[in-house]
Structures are given as structure tokens and as C-alpha cells.
C-alpha positions as YAML, in Angstrom:
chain: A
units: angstrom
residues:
- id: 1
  name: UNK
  ca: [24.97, 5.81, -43.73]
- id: 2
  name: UNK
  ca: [26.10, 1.92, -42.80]
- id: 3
  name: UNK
  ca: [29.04, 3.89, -40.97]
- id: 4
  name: UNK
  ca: [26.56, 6.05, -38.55]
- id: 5
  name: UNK
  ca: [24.53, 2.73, -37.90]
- id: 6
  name: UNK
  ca: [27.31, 0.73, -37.03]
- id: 7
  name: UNK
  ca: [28.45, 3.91, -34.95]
- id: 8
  name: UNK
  ca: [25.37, 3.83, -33.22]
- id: 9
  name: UNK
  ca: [25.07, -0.08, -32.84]
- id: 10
  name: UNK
  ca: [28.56, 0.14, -31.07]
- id: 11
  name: UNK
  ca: [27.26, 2.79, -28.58]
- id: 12
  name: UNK
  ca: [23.97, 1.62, -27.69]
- id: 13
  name: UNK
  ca: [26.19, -2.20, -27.18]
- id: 14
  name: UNK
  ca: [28.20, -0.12, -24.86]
- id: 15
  name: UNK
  ca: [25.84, 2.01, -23.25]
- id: 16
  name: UNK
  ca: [23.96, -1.64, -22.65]
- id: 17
  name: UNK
  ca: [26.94, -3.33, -20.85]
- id: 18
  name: UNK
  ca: [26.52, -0.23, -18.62]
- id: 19
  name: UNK
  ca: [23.48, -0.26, -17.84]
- id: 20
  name: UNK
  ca: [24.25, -4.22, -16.74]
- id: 21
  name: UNK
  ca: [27.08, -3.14, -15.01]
- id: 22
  name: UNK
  ca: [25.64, 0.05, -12.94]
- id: 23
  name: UNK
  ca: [22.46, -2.71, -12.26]
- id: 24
  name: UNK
  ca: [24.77, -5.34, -10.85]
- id: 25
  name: UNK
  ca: [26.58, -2.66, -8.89]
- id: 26
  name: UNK
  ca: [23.23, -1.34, -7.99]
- id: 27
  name: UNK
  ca: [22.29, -5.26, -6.03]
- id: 28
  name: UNK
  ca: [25.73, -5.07, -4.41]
- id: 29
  name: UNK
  ca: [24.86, -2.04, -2.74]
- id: 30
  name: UNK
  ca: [21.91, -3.01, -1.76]
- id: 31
  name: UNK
  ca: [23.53, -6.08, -0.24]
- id: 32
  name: UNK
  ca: [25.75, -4.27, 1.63]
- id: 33
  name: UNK
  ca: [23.41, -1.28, 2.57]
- id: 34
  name: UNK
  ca: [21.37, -4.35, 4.08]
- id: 35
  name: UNK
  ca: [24.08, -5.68, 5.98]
- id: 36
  name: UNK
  ca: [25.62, -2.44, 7.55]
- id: 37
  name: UNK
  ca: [21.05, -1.74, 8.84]
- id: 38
  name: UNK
  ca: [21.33, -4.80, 10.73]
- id: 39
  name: UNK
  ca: [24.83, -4.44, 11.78]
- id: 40
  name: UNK
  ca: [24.11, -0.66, 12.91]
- id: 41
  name: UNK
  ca: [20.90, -1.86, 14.72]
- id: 42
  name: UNK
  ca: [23.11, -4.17, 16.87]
- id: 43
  name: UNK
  ca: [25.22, -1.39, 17.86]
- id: 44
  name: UNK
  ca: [22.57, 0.41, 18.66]
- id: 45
  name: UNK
  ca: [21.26, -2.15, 21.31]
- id: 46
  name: UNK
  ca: [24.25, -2.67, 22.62]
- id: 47
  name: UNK
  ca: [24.99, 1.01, 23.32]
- id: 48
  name: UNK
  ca: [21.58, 0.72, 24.86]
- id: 49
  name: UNK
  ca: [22.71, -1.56, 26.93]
- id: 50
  name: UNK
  ca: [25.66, 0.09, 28.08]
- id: 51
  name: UNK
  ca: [23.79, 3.49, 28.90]
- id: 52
  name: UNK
  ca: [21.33, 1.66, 31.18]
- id: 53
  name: UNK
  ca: [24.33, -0.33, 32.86]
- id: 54
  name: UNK
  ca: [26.12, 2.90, 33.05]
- id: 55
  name: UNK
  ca: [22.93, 4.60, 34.74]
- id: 56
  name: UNK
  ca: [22.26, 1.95, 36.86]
- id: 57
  name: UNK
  ca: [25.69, 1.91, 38.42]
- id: 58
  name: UNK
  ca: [25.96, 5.95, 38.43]
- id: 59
  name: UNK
  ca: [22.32, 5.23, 40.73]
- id: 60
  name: UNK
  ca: [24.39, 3.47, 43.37]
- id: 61
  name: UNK
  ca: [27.02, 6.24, 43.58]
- id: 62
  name: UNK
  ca: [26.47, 8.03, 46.75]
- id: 63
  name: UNK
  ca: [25.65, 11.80, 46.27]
- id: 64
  name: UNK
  ca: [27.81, 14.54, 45.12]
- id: 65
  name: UNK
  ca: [28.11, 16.00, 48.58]
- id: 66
  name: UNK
  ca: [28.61, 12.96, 50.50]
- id: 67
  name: UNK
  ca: [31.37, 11.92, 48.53]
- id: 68
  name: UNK
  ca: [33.51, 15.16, 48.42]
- id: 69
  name: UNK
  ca: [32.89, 15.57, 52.26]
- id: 70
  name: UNK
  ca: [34.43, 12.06, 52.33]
- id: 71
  name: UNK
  ca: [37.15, 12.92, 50.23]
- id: 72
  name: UNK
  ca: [38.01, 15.42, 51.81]
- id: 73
  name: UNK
  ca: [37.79, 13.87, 55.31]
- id: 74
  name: UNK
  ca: [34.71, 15.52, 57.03]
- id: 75
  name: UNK
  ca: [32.83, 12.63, 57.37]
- id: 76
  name: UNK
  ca: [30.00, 14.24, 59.31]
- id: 77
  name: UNK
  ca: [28.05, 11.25, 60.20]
- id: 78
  name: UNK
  ca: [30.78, 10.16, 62.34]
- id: 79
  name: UNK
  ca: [32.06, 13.40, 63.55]
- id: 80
  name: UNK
  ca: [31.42, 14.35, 67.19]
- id: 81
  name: UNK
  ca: [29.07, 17.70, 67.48]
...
């Protein structure tokens, strides 16, 4: 009988300093998880940022057909008729 309740004092000791340990680990993630939010919500504006940039110079592209004609050298605005 003393054996099983020292048996089961040694496990419920050790299923304790798990419990601690999983809790500890548990704030640590946390932590982290908290960290990586704010970190991914600055990504997030600055990929924002870049997409408006991006559109904004894509908006002072001249059109599709004005720049192949160009390229391929039938500017018409300056051809004679």
C-alpha cells in the first residue's frame, strides 16, 4: 500500500512539473504569436504600399496600343496620311 502511494506521489510530482512546463511554454508562444501579429501587420502595409505605388506608376504607362505601335515603329501621330 505505502508502495502504490509513493508510486502515485511520484507521478502526480511529475505530471505537476508538466503541467508548469507545458504553461511556461504555453506564455512563450503567446509571446511570440504576439510578435509575428504585429510583425505580419507591417508587412501587410507595406505590401499595401507597394501595390498602390505599383498601380499608380502602371496609370502613367501609356496604353497597350500606343506602345506596341511605338515599338514597332508606326508611330501614327506623326506619320503623314
Amino acid at each position: 500500500m505505502l508502495e502504490d502511494l509513493e508510486s502515485l506521489r511520484a507521478k502526480l510530482t511529475e505530471l505537476n512539473a508538466r503541467v508548469r512546463n507545458l504553461r511556461e511554454e504555453n506564455q512563450q508562444l503567446r509571446a511570440q504569436l504576439g510578435g509575428a501579429q504585429v510583425e505580419l501587420d507591417a508587412l501587410r502595409g507595406r505590401v499595401s504600399g507597394a501595390v498602390q505605388r505599383v498601380d499608380e506608376l502602371l496609370s502613367r504607362l501609356p496604353a497597350a496600343s500606343e506602345a506596341a505601335d511605338k515599338l514597332a515603329g508606326n508611330d501614327r501621330a506623326g506619320a503623314p496620311r
